[in-house]
KOLFI-394139 format. One record per residue (C-alpha): residue in three letters; x, y, z. Coordinates in pm, whole numbers, padded with zeros to 5 digits, always signed. Example, Ala and Ser with C-alpha at 12.3 -4.5 7.8 and 13.67 -1.06 7.14 Angstrom:
<atoms>
ALA+01230-00450+00780SER+01367-00106+00714
</atoms>
This chain:
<atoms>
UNK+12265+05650-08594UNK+12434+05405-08323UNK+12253+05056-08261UNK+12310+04953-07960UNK+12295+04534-07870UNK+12159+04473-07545UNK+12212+04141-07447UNK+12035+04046-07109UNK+12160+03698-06976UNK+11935+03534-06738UNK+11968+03180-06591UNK+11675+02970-06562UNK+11738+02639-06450UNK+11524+02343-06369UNK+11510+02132-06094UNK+11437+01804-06073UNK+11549+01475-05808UNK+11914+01366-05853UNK+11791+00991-05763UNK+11602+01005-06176UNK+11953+01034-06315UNK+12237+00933-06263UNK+12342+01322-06319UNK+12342+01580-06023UNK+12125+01837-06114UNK+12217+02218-06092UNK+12028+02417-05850UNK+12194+02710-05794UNK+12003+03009-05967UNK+12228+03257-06087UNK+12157+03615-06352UNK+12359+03871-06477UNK+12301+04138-06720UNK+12570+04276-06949UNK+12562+04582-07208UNK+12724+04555-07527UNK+12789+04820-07744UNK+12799+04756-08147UNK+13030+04850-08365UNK+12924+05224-08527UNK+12901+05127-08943UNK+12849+05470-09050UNK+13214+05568-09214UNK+13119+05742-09562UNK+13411+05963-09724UNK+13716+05760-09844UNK+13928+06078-09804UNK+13903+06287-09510UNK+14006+06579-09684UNK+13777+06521-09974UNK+13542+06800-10168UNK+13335+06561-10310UNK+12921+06648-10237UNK+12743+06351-10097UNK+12535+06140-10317UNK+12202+06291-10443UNK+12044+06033-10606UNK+11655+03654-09992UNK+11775+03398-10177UNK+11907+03083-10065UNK+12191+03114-10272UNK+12340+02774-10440UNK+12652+02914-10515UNK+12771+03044-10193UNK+13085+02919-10139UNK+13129+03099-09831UNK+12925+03106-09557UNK+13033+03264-09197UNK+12818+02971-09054UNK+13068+02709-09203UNK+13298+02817-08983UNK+13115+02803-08605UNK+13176+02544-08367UNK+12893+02256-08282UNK+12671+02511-08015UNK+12690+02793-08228UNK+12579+02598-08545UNK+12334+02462-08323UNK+12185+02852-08280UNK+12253+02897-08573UNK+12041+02631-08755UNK+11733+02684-08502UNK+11718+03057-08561UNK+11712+02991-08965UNK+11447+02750-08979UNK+11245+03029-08764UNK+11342+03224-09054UNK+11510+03476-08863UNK+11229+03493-08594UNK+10922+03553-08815UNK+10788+03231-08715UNK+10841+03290-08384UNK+10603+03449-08145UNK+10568+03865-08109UNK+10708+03950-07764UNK+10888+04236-07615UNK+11240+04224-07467UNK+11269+04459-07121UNK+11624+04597-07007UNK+11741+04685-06714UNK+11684+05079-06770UNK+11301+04987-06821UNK+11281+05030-07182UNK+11084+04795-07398UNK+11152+04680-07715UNK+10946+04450-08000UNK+11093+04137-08067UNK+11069+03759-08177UNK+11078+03514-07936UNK+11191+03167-08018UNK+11172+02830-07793UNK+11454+02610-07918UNK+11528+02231-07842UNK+11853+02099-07868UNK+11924+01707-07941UNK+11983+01534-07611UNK+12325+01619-07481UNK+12429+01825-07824UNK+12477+02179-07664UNK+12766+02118-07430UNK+12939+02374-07214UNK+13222+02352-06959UNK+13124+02415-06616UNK+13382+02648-06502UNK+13299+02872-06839UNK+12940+02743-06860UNK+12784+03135-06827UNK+13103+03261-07108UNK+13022+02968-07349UNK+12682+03026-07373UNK+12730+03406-07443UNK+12961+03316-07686UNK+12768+03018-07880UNK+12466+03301-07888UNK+12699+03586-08030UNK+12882+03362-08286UNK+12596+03282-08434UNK+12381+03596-08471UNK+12705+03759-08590UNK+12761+03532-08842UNK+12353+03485-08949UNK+12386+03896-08960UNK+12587+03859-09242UNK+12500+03525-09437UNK+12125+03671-09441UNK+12104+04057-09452UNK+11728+03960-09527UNK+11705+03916-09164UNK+11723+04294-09125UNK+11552+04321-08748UNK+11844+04080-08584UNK+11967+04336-08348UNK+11950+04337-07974UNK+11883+04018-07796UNK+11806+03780-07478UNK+11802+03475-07339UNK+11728+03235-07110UNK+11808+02869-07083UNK+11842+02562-06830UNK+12104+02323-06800UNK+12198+01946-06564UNK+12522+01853-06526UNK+12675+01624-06785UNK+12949+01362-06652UNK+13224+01568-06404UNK+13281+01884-06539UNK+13047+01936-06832UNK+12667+02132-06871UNK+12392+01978-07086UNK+12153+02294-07233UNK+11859+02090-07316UNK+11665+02448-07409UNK+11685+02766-07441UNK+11411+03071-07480UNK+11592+03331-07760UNK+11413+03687-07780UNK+11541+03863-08098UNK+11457+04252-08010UNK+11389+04493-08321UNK+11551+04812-08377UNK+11227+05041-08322UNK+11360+05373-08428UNK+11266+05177-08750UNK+10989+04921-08718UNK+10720+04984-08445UNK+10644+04636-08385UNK+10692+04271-08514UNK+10373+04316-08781UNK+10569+04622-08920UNK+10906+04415-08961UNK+10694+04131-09134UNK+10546+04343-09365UNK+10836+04525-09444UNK+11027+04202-09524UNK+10751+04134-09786UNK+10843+04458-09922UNK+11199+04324-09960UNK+11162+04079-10119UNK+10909+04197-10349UNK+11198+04519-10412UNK+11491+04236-10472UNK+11243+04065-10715UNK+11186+04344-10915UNK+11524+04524-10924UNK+11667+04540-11318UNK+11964+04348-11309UNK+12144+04358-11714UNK+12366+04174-11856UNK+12481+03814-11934UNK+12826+03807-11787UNK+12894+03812-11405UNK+13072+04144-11463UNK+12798+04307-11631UNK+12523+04178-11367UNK+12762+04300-11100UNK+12814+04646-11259UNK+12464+04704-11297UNK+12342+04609-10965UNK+12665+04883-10817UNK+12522+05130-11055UNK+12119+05034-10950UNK+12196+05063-10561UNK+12419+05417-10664UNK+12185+05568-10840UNK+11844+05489-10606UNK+12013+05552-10312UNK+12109+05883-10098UNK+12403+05822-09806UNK+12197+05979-09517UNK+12249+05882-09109UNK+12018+05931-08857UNK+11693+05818-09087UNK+11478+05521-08991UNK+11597+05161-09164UNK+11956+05349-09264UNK+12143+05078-09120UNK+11949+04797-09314UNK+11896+04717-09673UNK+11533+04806-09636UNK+11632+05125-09663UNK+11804+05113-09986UNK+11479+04939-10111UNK+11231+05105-09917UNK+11298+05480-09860UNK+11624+05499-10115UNK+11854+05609-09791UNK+12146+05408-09589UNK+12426+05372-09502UNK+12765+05163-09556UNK+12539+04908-09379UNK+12270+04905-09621UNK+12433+04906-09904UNK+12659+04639-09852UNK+12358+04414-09746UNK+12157+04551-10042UNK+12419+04473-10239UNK+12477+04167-10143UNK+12096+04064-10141UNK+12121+04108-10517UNK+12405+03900-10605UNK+12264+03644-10408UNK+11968+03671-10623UNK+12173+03589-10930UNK+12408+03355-10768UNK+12723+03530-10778UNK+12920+03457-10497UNK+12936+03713-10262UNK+13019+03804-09881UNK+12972+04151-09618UNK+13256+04256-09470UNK+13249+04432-09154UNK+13563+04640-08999UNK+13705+04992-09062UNK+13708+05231-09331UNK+14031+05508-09293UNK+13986+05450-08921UNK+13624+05490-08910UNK+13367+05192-08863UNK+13276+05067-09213UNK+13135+04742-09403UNK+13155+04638-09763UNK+13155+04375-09984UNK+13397+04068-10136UNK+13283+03908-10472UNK+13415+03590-10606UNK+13453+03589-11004UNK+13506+03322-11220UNK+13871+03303-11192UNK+13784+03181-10875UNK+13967+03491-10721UNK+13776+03720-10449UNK+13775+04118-10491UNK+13689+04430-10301UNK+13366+04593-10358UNK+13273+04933-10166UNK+12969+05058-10319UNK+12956+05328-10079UNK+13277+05467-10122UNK+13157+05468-10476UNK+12859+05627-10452UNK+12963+05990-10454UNK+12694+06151-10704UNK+12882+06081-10977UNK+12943+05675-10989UNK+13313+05598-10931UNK+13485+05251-10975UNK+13751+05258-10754UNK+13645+05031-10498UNK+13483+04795-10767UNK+13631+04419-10810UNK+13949+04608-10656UNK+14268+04364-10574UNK+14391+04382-10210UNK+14736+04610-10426UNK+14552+04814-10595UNK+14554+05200-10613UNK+14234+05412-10588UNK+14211+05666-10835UNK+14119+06013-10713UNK+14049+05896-10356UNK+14395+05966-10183UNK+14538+05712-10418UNK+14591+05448-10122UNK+14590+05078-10168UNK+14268+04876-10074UNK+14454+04648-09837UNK+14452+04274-09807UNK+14212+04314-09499UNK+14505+04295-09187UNK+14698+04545-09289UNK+14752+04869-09191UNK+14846+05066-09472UNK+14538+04938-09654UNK+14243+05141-09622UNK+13968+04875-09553UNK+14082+04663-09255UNK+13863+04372-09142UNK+13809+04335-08807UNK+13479+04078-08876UNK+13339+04193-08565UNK+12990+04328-08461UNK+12987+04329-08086UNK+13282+04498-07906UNK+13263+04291-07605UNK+13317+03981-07772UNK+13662+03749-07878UNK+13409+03626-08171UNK+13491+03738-08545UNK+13437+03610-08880UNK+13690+03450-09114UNK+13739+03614-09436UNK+13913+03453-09788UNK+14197+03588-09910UNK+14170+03880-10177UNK+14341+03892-10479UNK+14619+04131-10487UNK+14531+04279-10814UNK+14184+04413-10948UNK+13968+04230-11177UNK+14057+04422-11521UNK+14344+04571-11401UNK+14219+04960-11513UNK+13956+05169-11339UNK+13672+05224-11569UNK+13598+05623-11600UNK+13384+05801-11368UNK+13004+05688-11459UNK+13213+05451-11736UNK+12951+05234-11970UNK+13213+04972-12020UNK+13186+04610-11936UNK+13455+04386-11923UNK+13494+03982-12030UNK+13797+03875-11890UNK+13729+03501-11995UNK+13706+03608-12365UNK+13940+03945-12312UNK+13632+04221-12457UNK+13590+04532-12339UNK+13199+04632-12439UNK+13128+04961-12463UNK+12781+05157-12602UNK+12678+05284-12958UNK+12797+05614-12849UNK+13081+05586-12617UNK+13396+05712-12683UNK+13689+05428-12590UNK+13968+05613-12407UNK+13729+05788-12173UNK+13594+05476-12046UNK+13895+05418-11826UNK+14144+05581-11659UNK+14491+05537-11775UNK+14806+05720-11909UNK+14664+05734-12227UNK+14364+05969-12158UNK+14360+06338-12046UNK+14297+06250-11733UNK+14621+06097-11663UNK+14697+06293-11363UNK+14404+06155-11165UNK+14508+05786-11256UNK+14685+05578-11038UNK+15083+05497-11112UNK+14990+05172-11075UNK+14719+05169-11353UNK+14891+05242-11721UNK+14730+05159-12058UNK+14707+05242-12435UNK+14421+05273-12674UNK+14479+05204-13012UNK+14142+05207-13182UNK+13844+05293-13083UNK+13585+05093-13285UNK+13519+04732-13276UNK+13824+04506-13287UNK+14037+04809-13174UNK+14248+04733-12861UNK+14334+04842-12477UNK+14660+04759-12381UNK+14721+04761-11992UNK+15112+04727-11940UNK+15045+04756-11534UNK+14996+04644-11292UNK+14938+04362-11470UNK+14999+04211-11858UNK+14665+04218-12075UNK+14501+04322-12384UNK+14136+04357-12474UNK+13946+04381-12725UNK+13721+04634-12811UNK+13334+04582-12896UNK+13173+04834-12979UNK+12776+04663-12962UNK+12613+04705-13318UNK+12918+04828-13480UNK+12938+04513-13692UNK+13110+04667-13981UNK+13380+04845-13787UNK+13325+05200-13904UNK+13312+05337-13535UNK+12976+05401-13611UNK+12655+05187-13519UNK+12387+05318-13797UNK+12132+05187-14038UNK+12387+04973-14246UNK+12470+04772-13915UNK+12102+04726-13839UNK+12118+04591-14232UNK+12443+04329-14205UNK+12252+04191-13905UNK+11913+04134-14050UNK+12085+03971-14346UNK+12285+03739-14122UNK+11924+03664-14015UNK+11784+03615-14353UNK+12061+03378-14445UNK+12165+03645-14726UNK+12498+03684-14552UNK+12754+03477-14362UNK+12808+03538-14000UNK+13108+03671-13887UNK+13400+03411-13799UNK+13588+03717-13565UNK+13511+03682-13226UNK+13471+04053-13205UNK+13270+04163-13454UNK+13066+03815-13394UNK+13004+03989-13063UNK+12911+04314-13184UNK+12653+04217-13386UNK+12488+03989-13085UNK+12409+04283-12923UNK+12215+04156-12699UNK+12440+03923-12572UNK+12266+03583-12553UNK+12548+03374-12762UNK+12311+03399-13079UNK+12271+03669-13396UNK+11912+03600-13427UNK+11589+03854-13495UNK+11599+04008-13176UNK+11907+04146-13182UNK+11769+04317-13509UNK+11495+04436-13323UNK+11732+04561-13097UNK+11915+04755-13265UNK+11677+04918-13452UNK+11457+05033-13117UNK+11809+05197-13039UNK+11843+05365-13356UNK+11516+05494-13321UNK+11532+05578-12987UNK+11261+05320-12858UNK+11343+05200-12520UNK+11108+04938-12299
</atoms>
């Protein structure tokens, strides 16, 4: 499904006597309308030539250490400001925004004040600046708060009096924020549906302690609820990930994104092109401080792949063409941003630099259980897993599929055993295997029995780091009773 932006730009100015001020007032009255076409986000398959089947299945956030908004100039953070503390438009009033074919649309309409002789524009460029201070900052509020899911089309009117010789004061200006309704009849539809939103975010299971873990279960959450489909009301915003489990790249990079924010794990939408085709995904920013490539969509092929997950700007996809993700500008990568959402403007956003190499530096195995700890250098894997088929390297059968780039050993596969990765990069980790605290490759009865002692003070906890790990299985720092109770609700099959 195409949105199409519809920006109508018409000048309303006031006029007043020159002999109040000491400025010359503008009289001339002056409109034009202009079309602008958005950029088509609907790229799915990684590889053209692929068999795969499709897939079947608003936080303020305190650690954001990148925001698109950081980086506007004084009008558009001045739009930019006034459209967030109408939260988007929902505290603005329902209206309707008409275009020059006749066709109505829903929207918000906002009346916005700027400080006295704040919005400043050049006279010769007065009509250019405006479009661009209005452009800049929806396109970057697009993409600091995919909660504001209806920012689509929109119009505008403002006045301005001429400031000193060459300069334009914009004392006001009337913003109508239309609504994309294909998906939401009216402005009551898009207000309840954001209640639904955030009621959805709320209640999404996120697991985990470590930012890995919380960001491989909320890839694996949006995967597994939600069916790539175009053409399908809400596809192109995270309500419909939430709401009707269907989107695409669009939603689930905003989806995705709306999560992390929940948990405050730094993390950014990317908008450009996919293997030529119109695309957005995701940067995260771990705890090395480095930022990495996250395509959840690309991922989401039925079967949950991790080649696009915490992916380094050098690194090698897996079974996907085996091309490099790309450091965002170049062309032999296969994500290029472009950071822009209207093709008739100069406007885009500024990206940070990704890292050249992935996060672990090994793809975790198709619908792979394991969870990686760089900061303490575990690898966790389940009760039943078996270690070489959680990633892909030389070492497992599926060898041929792996990139060149991507080589590792096994040598163990129980608790304290260890992955080797000789490439791309230099690192070992350890393996723990969660309730295995006796390292028998086997989590049974006499593991449930080591811990409970631990707990009853009949036994001394374990000084190794790994097996200390194993037995806290679930992972709060701590061998305590409820990691007893734990493990025995697994051994018995009770789940919550």
């Amino acid at each position: 499904m195409k949105k199409f932006f519809c920006i109508l730009l018409s000048v309303l100015l006031l006029s007043m006597s020159a002999a109040v001020t000491p400025y010359a007032i503008c009289i001339e009255h002056e409109s034009e309308t202009y079309w602008v076409e958005a950029l088509e986000d609907e790229y799915f398959f990684p590889d053209k030539n692929s068999d795969f089947i499709k897939p079947f299945a608003f936080y303020s956030n305190p650690n954001r250490c990148h925001s698109f908004g950081d980086y506007l100039d004084t009008n558009q953070s001045l739009l930019y400001d006034a459209i967030v503390k109408y939260n988007g438009g929902l505290t603005g009033t329902p209206s309707t925004v008409k275009y020059s074919d006749g066709t109505e649309m829903p929207a918000f309409k906002l009346e916005i004040k700027f400080p006295e002789n704040s919005f400043i524009v050049k006279v010769k460029t007065a009509k250019d600046d405006i479009k661009s201070a209005v452009i800049g900052a929806i396109t970057a509020l697009i993409d600091d708060y995919p909660e504001y899911f209806w920012l689509s089309g929109f119009s505008y009117q403002y006045s301005y009096s001429t400031y000193g010789t060459d300069n334009y004061s914009v004392p006001k200006m009337e913003l109508s924020l239309s609504i994309d309704a294909n998906s939401y009849a009216d402005c009551n539809t898009v207000k309840s549906c954001y209640n639904q939103l955030i009621n959805a975010v709320n209640s999404f299971k996120i697991t985990g302690n470590t930012r890995y873990a919380k960001i491989k279960s909320i890839h694996d959450g949006i995967c597994k609820m939600t069916v790539y489909t175009m053409n399908v009301p809400m596809a192109h915003q995270p309500t419909g990930v939430f709401l009707k489990g269907q989107a695409v790249c669009e939603g689930y990079a905003e989806a995705f994104k709306l999560l992390c924010d929940r948990e405050n794990i730094p993390c950014i939408i990317v908008v450009g092109t996919g293997n030529g085709g119109a695309h957005e995904w995701n940067y995260v920013q771990m705890e090395d401080g480095k930022w990495y490539g996250m395509d959840v969509t690309w991922d989401d092929q039925g079967t949950i792949y991790y080649d696009y997950f915490l992916t380094g700007s050098e690194s090698i996809n897996a079974v996907f063409g085996k091309t490099k993700f790309g450091n965002g500008t170049e062309s032999g990568g296969d994500h290029i941003n472009t950071g822009t959402h209207f093709s008739s403007s100069a406007f885009s956003l500024t990206y940070p630099v990704l890292s050249a190499q992935s996060y672990t530096g090994v793809i975790p195995m198709w619908d792979s259980e394991a969870v990686f700890d760089n900061s303490k250098g575990f690898m966790f894997i389940k009760k039943d897993a078996v270690a070489n088929r959680q990633i892909l390297c030389t070492y497992s059968s599926w060898a041929g599929n792996a990139p060149s780039t991507n080589k590792a050993t096994v040598s163990g596969v129980t608790t304290c055993g260890k992955v080797n990765i000789t490439s791309p990069v230099s690192r070992t980790y350890t393996i723990v295997r969660l309730g295995d605290v006796n390292k028998d490759n086997s989590v049974n009865s006499a593991d449930y029995t080591e811990i409970r002692n631990i707990v009853l003070c009949k036994q001394k906890t374990y000084s190794d780091k790994a097996q200390f790990a194993a037995a806290d299985v679930n992972g709060d720092g701590v061998i305590d009773a409820f990691d007893a109770i734990q493990l025995n609700c697994e051994l018995h099959g009770v789940t919550d």
